[in-house]
PyMOL Python script that loads the backbone (N, CA, C, O; Angstrom):
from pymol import cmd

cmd.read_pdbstr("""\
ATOM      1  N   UNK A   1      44.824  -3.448  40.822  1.00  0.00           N
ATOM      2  CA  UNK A   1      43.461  -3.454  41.311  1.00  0.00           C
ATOM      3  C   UNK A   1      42.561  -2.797  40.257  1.00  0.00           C
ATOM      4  O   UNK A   1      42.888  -1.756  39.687  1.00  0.00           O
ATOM      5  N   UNK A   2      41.377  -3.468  40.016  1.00  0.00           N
ATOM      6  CA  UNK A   2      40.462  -2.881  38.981  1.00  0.00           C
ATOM      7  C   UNK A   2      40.171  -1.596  39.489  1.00  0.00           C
ATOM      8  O   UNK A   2      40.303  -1.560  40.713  1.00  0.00           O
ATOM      9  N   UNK A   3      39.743  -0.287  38.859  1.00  0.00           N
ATOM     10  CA  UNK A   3      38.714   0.423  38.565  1.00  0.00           C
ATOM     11  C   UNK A   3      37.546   0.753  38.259  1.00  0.00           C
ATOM     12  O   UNK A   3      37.059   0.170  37.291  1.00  0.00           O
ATOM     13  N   UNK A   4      36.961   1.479  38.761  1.00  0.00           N
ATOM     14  CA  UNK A   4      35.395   1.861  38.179  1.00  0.00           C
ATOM     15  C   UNK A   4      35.444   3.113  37.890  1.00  0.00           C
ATOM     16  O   UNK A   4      36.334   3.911  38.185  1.00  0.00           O
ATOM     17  N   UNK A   5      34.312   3.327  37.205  1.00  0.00           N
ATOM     18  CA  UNK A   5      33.607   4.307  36.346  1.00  0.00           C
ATOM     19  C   UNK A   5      32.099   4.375  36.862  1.00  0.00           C
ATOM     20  O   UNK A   5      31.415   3.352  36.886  1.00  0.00           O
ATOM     21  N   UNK A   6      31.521   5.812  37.340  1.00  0.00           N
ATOM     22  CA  UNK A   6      30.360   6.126  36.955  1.00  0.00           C
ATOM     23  C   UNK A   6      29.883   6.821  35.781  1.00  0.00           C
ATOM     24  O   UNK A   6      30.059   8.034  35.675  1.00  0.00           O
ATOM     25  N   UNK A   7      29.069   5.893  34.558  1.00  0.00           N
ATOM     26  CA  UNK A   7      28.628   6.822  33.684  1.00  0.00           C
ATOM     27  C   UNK A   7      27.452   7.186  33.970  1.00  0.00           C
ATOM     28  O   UNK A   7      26.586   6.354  34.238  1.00  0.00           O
ATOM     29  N   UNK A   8      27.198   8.632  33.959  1.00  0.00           N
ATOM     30  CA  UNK A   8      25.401   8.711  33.863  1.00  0.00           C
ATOM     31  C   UNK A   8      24.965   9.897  32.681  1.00  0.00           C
ATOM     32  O   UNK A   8      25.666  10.447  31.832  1.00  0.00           O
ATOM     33  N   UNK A   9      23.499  10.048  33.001  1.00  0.00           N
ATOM     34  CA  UNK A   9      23.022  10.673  31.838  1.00  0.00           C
ATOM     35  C   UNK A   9      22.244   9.747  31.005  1.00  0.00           C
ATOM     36  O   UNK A   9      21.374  10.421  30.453  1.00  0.00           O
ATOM     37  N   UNK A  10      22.165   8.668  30.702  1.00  0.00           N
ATOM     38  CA  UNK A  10      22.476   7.260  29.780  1.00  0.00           C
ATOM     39  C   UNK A  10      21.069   7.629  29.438  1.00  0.00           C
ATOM     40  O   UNK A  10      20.416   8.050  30.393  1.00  0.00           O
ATOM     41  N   UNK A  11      20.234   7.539  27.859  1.00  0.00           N
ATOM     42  CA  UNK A  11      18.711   7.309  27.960  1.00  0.00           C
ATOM     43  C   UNK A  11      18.668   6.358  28.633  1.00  0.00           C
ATOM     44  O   UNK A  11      19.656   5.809  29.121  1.00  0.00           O
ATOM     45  N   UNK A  12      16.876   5.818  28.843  1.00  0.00           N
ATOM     46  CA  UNK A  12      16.770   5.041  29.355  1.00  0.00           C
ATOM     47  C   UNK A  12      16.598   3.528  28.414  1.00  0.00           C
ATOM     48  O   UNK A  12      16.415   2.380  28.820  1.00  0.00           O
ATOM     49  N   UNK A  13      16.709   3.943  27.325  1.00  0.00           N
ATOM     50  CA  UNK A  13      16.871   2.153  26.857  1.00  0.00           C
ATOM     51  C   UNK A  13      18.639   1.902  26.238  1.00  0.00           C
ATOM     52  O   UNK A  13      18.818   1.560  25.069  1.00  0.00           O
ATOM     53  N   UNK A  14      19.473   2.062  26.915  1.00  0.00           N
ATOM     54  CA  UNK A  14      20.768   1.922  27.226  1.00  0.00           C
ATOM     55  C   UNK A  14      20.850   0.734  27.865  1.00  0.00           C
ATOM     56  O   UNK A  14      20.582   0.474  29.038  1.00  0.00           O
ATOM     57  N   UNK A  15      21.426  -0.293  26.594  1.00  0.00           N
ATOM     58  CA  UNK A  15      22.068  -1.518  27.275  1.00  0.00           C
ATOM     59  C   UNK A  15      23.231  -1.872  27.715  1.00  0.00           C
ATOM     60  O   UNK A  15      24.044  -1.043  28.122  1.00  0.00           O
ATOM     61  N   UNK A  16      23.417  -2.925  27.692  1.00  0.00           N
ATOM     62  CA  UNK A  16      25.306  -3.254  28.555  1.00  0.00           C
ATOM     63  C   UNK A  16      25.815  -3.390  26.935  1.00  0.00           C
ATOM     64  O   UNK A  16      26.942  -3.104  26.531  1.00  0.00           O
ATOM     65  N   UNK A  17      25.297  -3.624  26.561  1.00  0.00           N
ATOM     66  CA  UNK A  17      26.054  -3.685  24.563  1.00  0.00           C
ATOM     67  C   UNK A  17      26.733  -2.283  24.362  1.00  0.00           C
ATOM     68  O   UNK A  17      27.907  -2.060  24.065  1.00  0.00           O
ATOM     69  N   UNK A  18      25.620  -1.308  24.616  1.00  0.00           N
ATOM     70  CA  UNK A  18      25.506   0.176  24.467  1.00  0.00           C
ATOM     71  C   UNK A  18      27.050   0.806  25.101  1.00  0.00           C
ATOM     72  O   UNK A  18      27.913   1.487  24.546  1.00  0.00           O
ATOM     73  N   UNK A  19      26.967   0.294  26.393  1.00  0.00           N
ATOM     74  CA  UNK A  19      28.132   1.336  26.954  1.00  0.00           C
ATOM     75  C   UNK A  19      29.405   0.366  27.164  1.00  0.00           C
ATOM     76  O   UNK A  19      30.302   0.715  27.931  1.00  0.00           O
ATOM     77  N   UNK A  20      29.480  -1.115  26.322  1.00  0.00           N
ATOM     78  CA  UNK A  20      30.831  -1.626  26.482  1.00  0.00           C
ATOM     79  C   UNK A  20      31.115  -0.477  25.075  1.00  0.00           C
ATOM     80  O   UNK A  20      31.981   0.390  25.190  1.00  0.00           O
ATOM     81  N   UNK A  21      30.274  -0.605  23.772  1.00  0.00           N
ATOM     82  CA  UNK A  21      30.858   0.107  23.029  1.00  0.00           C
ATOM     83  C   UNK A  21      31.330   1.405  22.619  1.00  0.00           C
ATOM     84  O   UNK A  21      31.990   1.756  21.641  1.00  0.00           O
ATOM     85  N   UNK A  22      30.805   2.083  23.665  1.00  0.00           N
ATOM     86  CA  UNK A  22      31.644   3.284  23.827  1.00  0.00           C
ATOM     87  C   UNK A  22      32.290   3.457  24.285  1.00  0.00           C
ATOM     88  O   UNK A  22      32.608   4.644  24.219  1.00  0.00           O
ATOM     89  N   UNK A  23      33.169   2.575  25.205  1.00  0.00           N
ATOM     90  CA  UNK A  23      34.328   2.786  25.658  1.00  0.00           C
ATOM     91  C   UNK A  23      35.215   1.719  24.780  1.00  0.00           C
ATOM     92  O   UNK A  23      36.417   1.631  25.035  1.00  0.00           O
ATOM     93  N   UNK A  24      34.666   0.951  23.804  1.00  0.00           N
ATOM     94  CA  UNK A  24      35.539   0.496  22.821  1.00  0.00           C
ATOM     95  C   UNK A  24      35.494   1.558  22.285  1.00  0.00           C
ATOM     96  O   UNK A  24      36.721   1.654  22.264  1.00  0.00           O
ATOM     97  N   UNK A  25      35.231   2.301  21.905  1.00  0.00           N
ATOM     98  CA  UNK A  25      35.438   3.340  20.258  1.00  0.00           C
ATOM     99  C   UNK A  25      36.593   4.012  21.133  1.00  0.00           C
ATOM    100  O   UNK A  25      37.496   4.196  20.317  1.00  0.00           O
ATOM    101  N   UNK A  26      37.105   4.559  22.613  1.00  0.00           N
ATOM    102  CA  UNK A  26      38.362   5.148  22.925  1.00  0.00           C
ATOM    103  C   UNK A  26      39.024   4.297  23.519  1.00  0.00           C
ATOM    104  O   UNK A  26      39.859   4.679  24.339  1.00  0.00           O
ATOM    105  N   UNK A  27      38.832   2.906  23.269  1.00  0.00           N
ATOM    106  CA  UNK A  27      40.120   1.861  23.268  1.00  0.00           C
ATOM    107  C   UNK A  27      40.077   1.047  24.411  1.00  0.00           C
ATOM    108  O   UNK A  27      41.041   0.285  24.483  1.00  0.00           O
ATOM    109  N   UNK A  28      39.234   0.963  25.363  1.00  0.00           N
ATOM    110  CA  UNK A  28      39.085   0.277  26.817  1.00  0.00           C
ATOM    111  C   UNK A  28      37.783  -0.623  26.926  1.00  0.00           C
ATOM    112  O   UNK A  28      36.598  -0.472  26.631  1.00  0.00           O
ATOM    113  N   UNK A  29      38.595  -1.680  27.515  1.00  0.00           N
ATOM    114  CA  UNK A  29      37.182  -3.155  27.385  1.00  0.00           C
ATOM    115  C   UNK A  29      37.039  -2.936  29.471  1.00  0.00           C
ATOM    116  O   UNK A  29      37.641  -2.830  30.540  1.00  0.00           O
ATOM    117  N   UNK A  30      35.690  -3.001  28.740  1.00  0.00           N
ATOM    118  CA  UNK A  30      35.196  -2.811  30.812  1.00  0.00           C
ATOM    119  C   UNK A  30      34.170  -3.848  30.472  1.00  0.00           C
ATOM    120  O   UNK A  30      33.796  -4.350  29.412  1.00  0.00           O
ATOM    121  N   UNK A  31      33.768  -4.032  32.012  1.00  0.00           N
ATOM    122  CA  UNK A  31      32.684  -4.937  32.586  1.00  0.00           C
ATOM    123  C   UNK A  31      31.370  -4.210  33.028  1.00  0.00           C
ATOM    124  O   UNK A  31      31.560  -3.171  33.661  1.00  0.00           O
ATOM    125  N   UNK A  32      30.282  -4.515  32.842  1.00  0.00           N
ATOM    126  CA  UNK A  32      29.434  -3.541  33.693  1.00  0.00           C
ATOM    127  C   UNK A  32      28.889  -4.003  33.975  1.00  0.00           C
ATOM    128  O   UNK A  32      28.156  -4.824  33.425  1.00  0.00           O
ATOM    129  N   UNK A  33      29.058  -3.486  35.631  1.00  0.00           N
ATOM    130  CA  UNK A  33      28.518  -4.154  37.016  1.00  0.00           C
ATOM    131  C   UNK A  33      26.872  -3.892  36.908  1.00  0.00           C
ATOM    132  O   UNK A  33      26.022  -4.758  37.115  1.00  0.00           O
ATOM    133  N   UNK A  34      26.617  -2.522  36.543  1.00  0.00           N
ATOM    134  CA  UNK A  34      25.375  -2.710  36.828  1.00  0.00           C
ATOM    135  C   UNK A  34      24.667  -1.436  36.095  1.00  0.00           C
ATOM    136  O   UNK A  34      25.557  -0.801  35.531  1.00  0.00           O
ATOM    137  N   UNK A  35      23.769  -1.009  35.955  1.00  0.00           N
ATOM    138  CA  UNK A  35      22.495  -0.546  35.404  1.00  0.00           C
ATOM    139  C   UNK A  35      21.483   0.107  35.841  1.00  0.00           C
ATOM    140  O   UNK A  35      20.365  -0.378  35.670  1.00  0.00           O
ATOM    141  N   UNK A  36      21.596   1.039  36.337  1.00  0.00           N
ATOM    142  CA  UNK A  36      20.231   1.555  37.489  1.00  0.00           C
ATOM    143  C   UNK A  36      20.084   3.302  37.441  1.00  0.00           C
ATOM    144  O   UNK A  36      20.883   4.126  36.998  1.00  0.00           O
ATOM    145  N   UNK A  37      18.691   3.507  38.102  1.00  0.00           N
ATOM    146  CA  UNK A  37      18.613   5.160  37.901  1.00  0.00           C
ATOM    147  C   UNK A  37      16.733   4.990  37.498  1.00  0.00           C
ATOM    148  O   UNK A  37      15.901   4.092  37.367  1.00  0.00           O
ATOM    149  N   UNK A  38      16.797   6.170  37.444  1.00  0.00           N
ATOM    150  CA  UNK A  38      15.253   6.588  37.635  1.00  0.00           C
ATOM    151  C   UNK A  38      15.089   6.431  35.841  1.00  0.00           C
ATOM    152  O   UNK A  38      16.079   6.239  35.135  1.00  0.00           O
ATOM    153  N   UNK A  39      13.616   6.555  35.250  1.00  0.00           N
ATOM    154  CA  UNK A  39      12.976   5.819  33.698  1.00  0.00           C
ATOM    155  C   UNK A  39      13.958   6.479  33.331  1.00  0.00           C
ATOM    156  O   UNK A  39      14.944   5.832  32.978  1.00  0.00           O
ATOM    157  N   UNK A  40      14.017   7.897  33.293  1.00  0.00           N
ATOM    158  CA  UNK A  40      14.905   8.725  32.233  1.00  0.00           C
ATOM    159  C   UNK A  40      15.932   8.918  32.351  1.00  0.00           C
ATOM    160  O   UNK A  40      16.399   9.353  31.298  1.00  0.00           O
ATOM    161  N   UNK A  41      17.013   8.791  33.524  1.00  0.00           N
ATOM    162  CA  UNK A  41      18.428   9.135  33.064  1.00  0.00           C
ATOM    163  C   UNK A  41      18.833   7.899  34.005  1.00  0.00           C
ATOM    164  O   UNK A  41      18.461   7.747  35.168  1.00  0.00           O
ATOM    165  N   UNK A  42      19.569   7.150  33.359  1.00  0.00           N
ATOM    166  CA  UNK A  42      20.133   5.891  33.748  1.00  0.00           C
ATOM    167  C   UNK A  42      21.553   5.925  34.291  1.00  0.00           C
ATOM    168  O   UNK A  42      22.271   6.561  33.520  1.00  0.00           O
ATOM    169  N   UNK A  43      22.208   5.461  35.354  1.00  0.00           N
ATOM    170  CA  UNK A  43      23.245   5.182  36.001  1.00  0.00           C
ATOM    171  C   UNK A  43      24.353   4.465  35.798  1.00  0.00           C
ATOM    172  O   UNK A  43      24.690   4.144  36.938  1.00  0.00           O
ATOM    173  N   UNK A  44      25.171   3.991  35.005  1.00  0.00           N
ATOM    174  CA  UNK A  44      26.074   2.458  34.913  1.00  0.00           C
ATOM    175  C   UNK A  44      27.479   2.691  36.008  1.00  0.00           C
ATOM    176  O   UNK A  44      28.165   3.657  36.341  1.00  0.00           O
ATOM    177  N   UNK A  45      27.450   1.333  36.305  1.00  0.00           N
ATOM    178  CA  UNK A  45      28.829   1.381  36.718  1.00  0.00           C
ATOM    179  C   UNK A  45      29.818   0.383  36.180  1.00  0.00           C
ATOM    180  O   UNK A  45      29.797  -0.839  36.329  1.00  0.00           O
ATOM    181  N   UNK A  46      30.655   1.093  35.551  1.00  0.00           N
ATOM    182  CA  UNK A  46      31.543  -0.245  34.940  1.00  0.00           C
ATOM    183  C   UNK A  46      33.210  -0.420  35.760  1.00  0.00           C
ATOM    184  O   UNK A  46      33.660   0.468  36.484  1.00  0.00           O
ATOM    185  N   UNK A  47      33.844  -1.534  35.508  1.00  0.00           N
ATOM    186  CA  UNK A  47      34.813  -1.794  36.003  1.00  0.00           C
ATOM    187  C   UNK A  47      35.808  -2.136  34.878  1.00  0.00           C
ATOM    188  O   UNK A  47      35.626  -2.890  33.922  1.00  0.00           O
ATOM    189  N   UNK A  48      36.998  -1.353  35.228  1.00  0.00           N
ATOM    190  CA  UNK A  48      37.972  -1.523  33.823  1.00  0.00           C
ATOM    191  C   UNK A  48      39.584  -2.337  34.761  1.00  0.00           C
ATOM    192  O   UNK A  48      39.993  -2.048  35.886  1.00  0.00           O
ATOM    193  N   UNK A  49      40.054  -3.171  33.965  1.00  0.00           N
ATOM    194  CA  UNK A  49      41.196  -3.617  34.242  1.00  0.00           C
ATOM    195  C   UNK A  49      42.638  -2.740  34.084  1.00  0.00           C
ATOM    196  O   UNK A  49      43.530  -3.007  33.280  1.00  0.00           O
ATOM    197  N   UNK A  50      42.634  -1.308  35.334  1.00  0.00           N
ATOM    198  CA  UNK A  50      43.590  -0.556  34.712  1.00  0.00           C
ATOM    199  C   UNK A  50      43.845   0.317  36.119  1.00  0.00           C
ATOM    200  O   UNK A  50      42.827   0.675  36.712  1.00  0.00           O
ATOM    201  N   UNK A  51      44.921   0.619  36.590  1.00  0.00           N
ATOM    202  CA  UNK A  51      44.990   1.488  37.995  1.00  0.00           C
ATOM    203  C   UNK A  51      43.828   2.917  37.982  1.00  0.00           C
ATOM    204  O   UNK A  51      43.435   3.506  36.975  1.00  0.00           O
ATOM    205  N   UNK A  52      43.582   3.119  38.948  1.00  0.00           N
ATOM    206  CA  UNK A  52      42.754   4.161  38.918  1.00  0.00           C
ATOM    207  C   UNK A  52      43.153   5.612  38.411  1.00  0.00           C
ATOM    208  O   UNK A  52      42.353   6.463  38.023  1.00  0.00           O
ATOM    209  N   UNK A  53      44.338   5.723  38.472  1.00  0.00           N
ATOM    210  CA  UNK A  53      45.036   6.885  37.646  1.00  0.00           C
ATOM    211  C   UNK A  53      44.503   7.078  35.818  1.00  0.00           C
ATOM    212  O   UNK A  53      44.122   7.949  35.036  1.00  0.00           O
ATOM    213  N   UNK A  54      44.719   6.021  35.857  1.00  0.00           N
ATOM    214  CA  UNK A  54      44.226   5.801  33.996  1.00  0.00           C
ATOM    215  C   UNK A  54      43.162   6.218  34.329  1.00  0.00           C
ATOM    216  O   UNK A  54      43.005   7.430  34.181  1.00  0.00           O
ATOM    217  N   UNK A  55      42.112   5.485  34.852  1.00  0.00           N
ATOM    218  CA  UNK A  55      40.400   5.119  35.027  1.00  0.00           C
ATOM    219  C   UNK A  55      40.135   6.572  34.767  1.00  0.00           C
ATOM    220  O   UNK A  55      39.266   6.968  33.990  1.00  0.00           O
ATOM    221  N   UNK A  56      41.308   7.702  35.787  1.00  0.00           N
ATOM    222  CA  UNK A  56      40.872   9.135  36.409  1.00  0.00           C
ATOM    223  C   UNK A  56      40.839   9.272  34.511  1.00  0.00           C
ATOM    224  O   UNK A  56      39.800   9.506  33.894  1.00  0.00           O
ATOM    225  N   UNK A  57      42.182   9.069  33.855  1.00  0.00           N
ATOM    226  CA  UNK A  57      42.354  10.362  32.317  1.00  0.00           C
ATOM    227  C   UNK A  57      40.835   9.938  31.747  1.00  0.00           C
ATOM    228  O   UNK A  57      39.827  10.636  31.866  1.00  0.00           O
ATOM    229  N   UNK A  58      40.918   8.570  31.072  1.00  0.00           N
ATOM    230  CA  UNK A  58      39.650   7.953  30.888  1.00  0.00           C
ATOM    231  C   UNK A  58      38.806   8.490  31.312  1.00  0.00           C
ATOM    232  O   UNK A  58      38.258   9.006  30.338  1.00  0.00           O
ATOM    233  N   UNK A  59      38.235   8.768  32.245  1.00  0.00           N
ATOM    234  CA  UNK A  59      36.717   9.442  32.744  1.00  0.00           C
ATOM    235  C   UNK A  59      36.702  10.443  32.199  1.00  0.00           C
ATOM    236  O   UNK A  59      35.745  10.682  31.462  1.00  0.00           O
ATOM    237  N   UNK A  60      38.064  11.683  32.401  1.00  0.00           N
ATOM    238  CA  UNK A  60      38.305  12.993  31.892  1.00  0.00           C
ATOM    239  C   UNK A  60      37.954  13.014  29.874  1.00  0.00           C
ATOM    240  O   UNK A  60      37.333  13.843  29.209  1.00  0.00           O
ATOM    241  N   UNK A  61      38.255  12.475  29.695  1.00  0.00           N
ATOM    242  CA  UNK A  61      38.237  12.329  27.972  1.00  0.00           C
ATOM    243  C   UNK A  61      37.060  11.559  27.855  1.00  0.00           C
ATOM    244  O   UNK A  61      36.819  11.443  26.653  1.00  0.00           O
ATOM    245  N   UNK A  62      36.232  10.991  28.526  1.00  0.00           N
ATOM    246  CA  UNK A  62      34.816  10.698  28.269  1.00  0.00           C
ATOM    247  C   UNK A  62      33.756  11.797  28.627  1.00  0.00           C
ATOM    248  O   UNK A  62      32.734  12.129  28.027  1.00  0.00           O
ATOM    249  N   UNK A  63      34.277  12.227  29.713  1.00  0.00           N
ATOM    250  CA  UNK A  63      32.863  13.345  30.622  1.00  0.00           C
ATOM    251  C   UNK A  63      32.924  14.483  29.253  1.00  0.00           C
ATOM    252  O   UNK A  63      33.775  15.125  28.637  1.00  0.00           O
ATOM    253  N   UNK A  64      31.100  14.211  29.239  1.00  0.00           N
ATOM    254  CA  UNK A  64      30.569  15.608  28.341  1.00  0.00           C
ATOM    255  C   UNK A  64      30.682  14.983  26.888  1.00  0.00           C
ATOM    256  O   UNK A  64      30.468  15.820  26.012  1.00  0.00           O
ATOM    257  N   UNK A  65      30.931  13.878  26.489  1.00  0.00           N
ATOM    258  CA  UNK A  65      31.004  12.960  25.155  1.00  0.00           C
ATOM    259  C   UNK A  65      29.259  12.769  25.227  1.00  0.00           C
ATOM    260  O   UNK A  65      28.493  12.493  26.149  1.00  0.00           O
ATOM    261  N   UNK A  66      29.067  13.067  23.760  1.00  0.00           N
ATOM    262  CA  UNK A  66      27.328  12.931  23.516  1.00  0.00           C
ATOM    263  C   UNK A  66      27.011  11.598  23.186  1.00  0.00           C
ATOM    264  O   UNK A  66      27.747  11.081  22.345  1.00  0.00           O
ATOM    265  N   UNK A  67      25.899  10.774  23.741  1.00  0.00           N
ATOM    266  CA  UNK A  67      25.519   9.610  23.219  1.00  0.00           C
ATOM    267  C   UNK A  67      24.200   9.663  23.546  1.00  0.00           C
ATOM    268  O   UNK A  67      23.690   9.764  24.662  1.00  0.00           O
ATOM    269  N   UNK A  68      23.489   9.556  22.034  1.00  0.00           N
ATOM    270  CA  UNK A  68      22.046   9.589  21.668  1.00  0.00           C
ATOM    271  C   UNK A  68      21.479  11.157  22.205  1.00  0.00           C
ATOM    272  O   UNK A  68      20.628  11.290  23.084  1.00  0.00           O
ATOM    273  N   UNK A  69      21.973  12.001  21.663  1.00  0.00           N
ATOM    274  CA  UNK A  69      21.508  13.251  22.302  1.00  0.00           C
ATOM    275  C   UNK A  69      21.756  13.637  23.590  1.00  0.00           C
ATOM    276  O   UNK A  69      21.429  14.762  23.970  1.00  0.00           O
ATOM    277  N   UNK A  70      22.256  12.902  24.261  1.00  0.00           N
ATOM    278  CA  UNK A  70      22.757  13.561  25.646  1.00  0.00           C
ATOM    279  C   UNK A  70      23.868  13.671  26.245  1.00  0.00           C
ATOM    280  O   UNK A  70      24.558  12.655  26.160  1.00  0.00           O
ATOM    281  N   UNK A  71      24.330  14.551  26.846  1.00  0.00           N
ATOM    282  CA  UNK A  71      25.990  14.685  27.297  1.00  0.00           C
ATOM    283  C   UNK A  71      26.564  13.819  28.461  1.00  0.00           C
ATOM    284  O   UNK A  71      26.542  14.523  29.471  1.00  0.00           O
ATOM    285  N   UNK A  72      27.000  12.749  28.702  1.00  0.00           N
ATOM    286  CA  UNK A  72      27.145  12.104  29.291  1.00  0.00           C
ATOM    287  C   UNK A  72      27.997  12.288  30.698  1.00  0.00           C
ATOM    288  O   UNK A  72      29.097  12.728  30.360  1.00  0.00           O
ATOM    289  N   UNK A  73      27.950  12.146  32.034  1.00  0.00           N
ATOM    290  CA  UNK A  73      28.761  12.501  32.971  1.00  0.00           C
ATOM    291  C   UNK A  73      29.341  11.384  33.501  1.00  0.00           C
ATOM    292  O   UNK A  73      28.641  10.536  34.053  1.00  0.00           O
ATOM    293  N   UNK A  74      31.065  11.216  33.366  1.00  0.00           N
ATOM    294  CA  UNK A  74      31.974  10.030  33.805  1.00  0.00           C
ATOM    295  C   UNK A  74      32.405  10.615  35.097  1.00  0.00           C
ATOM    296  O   UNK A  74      32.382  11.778  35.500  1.00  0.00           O
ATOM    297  N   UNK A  75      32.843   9.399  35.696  1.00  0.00           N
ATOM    298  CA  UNK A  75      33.288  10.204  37.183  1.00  0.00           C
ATOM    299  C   UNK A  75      33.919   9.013  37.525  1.00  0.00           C
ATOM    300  O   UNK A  75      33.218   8.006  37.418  1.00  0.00           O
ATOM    301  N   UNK A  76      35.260   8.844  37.974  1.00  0.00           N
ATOM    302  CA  UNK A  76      36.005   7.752  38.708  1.00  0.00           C
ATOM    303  C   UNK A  76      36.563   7.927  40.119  1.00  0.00           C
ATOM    304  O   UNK A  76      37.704   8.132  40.535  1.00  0.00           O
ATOM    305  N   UNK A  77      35.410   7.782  40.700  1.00  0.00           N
ATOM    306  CA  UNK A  77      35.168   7.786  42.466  1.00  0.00           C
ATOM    307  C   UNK A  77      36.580   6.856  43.082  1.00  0.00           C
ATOM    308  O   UNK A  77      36.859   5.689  42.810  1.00  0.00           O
ATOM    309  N   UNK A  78      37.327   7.816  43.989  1.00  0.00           N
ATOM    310  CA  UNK A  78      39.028   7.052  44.229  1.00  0.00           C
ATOM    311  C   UNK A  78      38.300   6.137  45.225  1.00  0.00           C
ATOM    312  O   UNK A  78      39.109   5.238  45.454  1.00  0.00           O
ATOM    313  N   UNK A  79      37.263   5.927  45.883  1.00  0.00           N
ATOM    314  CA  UNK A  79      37.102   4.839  47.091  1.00  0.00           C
ATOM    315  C   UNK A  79      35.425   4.087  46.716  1.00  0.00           C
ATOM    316  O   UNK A  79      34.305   4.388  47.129  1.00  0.00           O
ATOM    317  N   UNK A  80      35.785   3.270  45.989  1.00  0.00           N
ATOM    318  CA  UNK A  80      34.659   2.512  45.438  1.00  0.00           C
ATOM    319  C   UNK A  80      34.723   1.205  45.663  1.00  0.00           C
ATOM    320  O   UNK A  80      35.732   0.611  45.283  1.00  0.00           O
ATOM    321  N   UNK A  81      33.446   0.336  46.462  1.00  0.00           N
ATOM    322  CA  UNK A  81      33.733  -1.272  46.217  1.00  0.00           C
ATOM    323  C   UNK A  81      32.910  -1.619  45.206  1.00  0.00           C
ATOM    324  O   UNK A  81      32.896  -2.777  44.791  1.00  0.00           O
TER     325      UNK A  81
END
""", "prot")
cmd.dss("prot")
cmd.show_as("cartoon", "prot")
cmd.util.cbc("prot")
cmd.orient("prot")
């Protein structure tokens, strides 16, 4: 069963280009569902092809990773549709 990811923090001109490639640079191809959040700190939710156990290390080794000046917060919510 897929996984998700909440990334937030994101500036606000953060595209879907933007945050497939940061989770290419630590080795994981995701989908992202979606894009949302108030002008300045933007929301994504992506979906990765991987049990949620991984999704959990993954989030852990992303949360607090800087992109464009800001510290980013990952979070892999165990009951997500």
């Amino acid at each position: 069963m897929p996984a998700k990811l909440l990334v937030g923090n994101l500036p606000p001109d953060t595209t879907e280009s933007d945050i497939k490639n940061l989770f290419l640079e630590v080795g994981a191809e995701i989908e992202v569902l979606s894009i949302d959040g108030e002008s300045d700190k933007l929301v994504a939710t992506v979906q990765l092809d991987m049990e949620q156990s991984t999704a959990q290390v993954l989030a852990d080794r992303s949360r607090r990773r800087m992109f464009r000046g800001r510290e980013l917060t990952v979070y892999a919510p165990r009951f997500m549709k």
